[in-house]
N, C-alpha and C positions, 0 to 999 in steps of 0.2 A: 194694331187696329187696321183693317182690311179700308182699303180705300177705294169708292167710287170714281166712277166714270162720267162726267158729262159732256157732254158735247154740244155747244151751240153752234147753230148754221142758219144762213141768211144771207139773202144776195148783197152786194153790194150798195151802201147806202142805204140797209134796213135799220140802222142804230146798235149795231151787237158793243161794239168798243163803251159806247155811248150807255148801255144798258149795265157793261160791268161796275163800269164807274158809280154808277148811281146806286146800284146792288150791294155792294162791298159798302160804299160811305153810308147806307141806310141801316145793313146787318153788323155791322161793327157796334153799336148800341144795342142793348137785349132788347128785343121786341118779345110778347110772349113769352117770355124764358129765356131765346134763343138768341145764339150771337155768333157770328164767322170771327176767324182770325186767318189770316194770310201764313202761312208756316214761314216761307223767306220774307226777313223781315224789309230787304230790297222790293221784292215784290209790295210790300204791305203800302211803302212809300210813293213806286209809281200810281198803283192806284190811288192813292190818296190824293195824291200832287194832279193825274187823271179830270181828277172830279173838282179838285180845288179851282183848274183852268175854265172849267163849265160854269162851276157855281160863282166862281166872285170876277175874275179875268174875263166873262163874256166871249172865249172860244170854244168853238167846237174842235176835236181831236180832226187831224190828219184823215182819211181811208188809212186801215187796217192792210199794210202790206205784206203782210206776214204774220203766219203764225204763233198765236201765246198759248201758254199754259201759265194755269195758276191754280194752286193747292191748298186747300184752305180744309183748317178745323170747325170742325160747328162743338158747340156747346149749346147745352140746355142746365139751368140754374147753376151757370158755371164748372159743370163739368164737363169733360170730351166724350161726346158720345158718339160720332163719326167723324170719317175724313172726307171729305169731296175732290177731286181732280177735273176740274173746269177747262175746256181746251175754247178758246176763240178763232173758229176760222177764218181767214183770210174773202173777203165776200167771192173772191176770182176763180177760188178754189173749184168750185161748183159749176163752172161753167170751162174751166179747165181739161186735159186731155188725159188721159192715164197713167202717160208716161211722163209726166212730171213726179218730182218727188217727192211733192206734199200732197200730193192727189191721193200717192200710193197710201203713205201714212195717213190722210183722212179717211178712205175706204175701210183698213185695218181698223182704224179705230173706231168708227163708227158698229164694225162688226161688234166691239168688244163695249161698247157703252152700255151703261145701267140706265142712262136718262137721254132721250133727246130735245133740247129745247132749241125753237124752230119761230126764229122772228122773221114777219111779214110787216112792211110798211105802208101806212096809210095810203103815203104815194102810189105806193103800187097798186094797191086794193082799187081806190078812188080812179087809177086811171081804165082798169077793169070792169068798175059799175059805167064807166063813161064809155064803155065800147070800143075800148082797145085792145083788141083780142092778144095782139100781138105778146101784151105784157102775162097774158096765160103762159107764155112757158115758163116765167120765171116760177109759177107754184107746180107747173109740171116737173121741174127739175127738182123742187123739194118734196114732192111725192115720190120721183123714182127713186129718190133715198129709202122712204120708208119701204117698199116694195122690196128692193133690194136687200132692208134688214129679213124681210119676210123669209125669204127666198133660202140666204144664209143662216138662219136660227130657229131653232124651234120654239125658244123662249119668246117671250113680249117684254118691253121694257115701259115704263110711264112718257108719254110724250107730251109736250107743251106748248101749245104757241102760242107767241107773246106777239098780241098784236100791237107794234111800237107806232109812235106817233099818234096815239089815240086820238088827242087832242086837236087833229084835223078832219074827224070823221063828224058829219050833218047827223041829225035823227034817223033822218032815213035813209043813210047811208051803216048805219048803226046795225037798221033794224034788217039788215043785209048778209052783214058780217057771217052767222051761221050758217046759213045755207052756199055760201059764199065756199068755206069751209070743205064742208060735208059735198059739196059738187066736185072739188078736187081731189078730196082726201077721201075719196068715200071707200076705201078697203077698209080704215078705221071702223066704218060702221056696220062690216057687214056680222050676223052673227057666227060667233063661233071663231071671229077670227081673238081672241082672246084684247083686243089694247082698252087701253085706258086712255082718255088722254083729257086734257084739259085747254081751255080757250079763255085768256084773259087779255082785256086791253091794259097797255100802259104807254105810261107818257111820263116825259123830265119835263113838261110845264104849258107855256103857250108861248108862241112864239110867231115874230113877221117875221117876212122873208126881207135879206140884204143882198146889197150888191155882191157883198165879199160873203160865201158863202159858207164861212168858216166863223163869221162874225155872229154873234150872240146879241138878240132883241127880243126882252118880252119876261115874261117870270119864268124862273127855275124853280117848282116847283112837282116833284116825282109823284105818281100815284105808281102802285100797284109793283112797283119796280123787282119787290121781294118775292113775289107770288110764284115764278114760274120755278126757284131752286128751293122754296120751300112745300112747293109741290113735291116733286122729286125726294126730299129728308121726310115729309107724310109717308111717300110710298115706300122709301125703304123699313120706317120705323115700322108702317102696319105690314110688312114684309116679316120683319126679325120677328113683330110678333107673334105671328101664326109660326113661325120655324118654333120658336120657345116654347108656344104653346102644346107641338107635337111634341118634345120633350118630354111636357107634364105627363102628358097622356100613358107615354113609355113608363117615365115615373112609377103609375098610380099602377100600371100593368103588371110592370116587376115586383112592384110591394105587394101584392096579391098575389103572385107565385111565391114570394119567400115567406110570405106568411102560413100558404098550402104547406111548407118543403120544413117550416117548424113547426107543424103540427107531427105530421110525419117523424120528424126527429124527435118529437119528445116521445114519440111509442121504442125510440131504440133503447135495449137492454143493457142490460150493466157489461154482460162483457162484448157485446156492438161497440159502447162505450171505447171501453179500454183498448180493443183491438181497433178502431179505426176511428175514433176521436169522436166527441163532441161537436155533433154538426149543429148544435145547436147556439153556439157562441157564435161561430161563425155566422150561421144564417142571421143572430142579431146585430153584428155588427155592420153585415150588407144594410140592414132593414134602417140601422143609423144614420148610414152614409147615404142612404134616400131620401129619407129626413132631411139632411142638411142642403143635399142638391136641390130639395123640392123648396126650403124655404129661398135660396138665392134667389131659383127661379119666379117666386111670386112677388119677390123683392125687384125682380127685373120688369115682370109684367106691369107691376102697378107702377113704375117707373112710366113707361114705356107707354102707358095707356096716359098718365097725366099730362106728357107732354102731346100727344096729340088730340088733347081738350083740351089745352092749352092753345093750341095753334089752329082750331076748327071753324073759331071766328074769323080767319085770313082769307077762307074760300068761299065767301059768300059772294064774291066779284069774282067767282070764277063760273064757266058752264062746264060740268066735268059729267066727262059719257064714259060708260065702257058697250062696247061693243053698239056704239050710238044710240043706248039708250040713257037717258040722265041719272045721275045718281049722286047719293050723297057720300060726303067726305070727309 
C-alpha cells in the first residue's frame, strides 16, 4: 500500500504538537467509518500519553525541538485503505538558514508531499488585525513555501489551514479571517493556477492565560481537530477515483474492440481454423477476463464513493476553494 506524504508547518507556537495529540486521540475512534492507527506501536503510546498530559494533567507539551514523524494506517469500516506519513516540523525550521540539516530535509520533502497542512494562530492572526505589521512575515514565510512548491512541480497538491486557537477569535475578528487569507496567499486564488485548498478553524477548548505558561486553565474541549487530515484522505480518495474510473473507460473500450475481432473470427474458415487456431476462444477468454476486472472495479468504486458520503458531513466547517472559487466537497 503506497504511502502518503503530509507535511505540517507552522511557526513556532502555532499548536502543531498540540494539534497531533488531539488528532490521533479523536481518530483512533471510528468517526464516520473512519479510524487511524499509529503503525509503531511506541509511537501509538507517545501520542497517547501526549494528549493524556493535555487532557487530564493540565499541561501543555514542551516547543517542538525537533523533528517527528509518524505513520499511521487509516481504515474505513475497518479495513486499510491507506497509509498516511505525517512529518511535524520543528516551528524554527522555517525561519532557519539552508544549511542546516533539517532545513535541507524539510525542503526535499516538502517537494515530495501529497498534502500540505499549514497552521496559523490566533495570536498571530489577532496581532496582524491589530496593526502589527511586523507579524506579516510570519504568513510571508508560509507563502514562500507554497510558491516554492509551484516553482518545483508541475502537479498541485490539496492544502489546508488549520486556523489553531480558534477559540480566541471575536465575531469580527472572525468575519476577517478570509480575506485575511486570500491577501496572503492570494497565488492560491488566481485562475488556472490549479490548488485546492481548504480554511478551517479549530481549537482544544478555552482557555485563561497563566503565569506558568505551560500550565493548563479552562476546558479541554477540541472542535474541528480532524478536519484538516481528513481533508487530505477526501482528496486522495476522490483522486484514486477518477484514476479507477479511467480504467473502466479502457475497460468498456477494449470490450468493444474484442467483440469487433470475434465477429471477424467467426467468418474464419475451417482450414484458417486448423492452420492458425481458433481465435475465437481466445478472444472469449480476453472478453472474460474484462469481465472479471470490470466487476472489481465497480466493487472499488462503490467502495470508494460510500466512504466519501460517508465523511461529506465533516466539511460543512470548512470554506474550500479551488482556484478561489468556493466549492463543494
Amino acid at each position: 500500500m503506497e504511502s502518503n506524504v503530509i507535511t505540517m508547518v507552522g511557526m513556532s507556537g502555532s499548536g502543531k504538537t498540540c494539534f497531533v495529540y488531539a488528532m490521533y486521540d479523536y481518530m483512533q475512534l471510528t468517526h464516520n467509518g473512519f479510524s487511524f492507527t499509529a503503525e509503531d506501536p511506541d509511537v501509538d503510546l507517545d501520542l497517547m500519553n501526549g494528549w493524556s498530559s493535555i487532557a487530564f494533567e493540565g499541561k501543555w507539551p514542551p516547543g517542538t525541538m525537533e523533528t517527528t514523524n509518524y505513520d499511521f494506517f487509516v481504515q474505513y469500516a475497518t479495513k486499510p485503505i491507506m497509509n498516511f506519513s505525517w512529518c511535524d516540523y520543528r516551528g524554527g525550521v522555517l525561519t532557519s538558514r539552508s544549511d542546516e540539516s533539517d532545513k535541507k530535509e524539510f525542503l526535499q520533502r516538502l517537494k515530495e508531499s501529497s498534502c500540505l497542512i499549514i497552521t496559523i494562530g490566533a495570536d498571530t492572526v489577532k496581532e496582524i488585525l491589530e496593526g502589527n505589521m511586523r507579524k506579516t512575515l510570519e504568513l510571508k514565510i508560509l507563502n514562500s513555501l507554497i510558491k516554492r512548491f509551484e516553482v518545483e512541480n508541475t502537479r498541485r497538491i490539496p492544502i489546508i489551514f488549520a486556523l489553531t486557537k480558534a477559540d480566541l477569535y471575536t465575531k469580527d475578528e472572525q468575519g476577517k479571517l478570509l480575506d485575511l487569507i486570500k491577501n496572503y496567499f492570494n497565488s492560491l486564488y488566481t485562475e488556472g493556477s490549479g490548488w485546492m485548498f481548504g480554511i478551517v478553524p479549530v481549537t482544544l477548548g478555552r482557555f485563561e492565560k497563566t503565569e506558568n505558561p505551560r500550565d493548563i486553565i479552562g476546558e479541554v474541549a477540541p472542535k474541528n481537530i480532524h478536519i484538516p487530515v481528513m481533508f487530505f484522505v477526501a482528496s486522495v480518495l476522490k483522486e484514486k477515483a477518477a484514476e479507477i474510473q479511467g480504467k473502466l473507460n479502457d475497460i468498456r473500450i477494449n470490450r468493444s474492440q474484442y467483440r469487433a475481432s470475434l465477429e471477424t473470427a467467426g467468418e474464419q474458415s475451417f482450414w484458417s481454423k486448423i492452420l492458425n487456431g481458433d481465435r475465437s476462444k481466445m478472444i472469449q477468454k480476453n472478453l472474460s477476463s474484462l469481465d472479471e476486472e470490470e466487476k472489481n472495479i465497480l466493487t472499488q468504486i462503490a467502495d470508494i464513493e460510500a466512504s466519501l458520503k460517508s465523511m461529506s458531513s465533516m466539511f460543512k466547517v470548512c470554506k474550500i476553494f479551488f482556484e478561489g472559487k468556493p466549492v463543494d466537497f
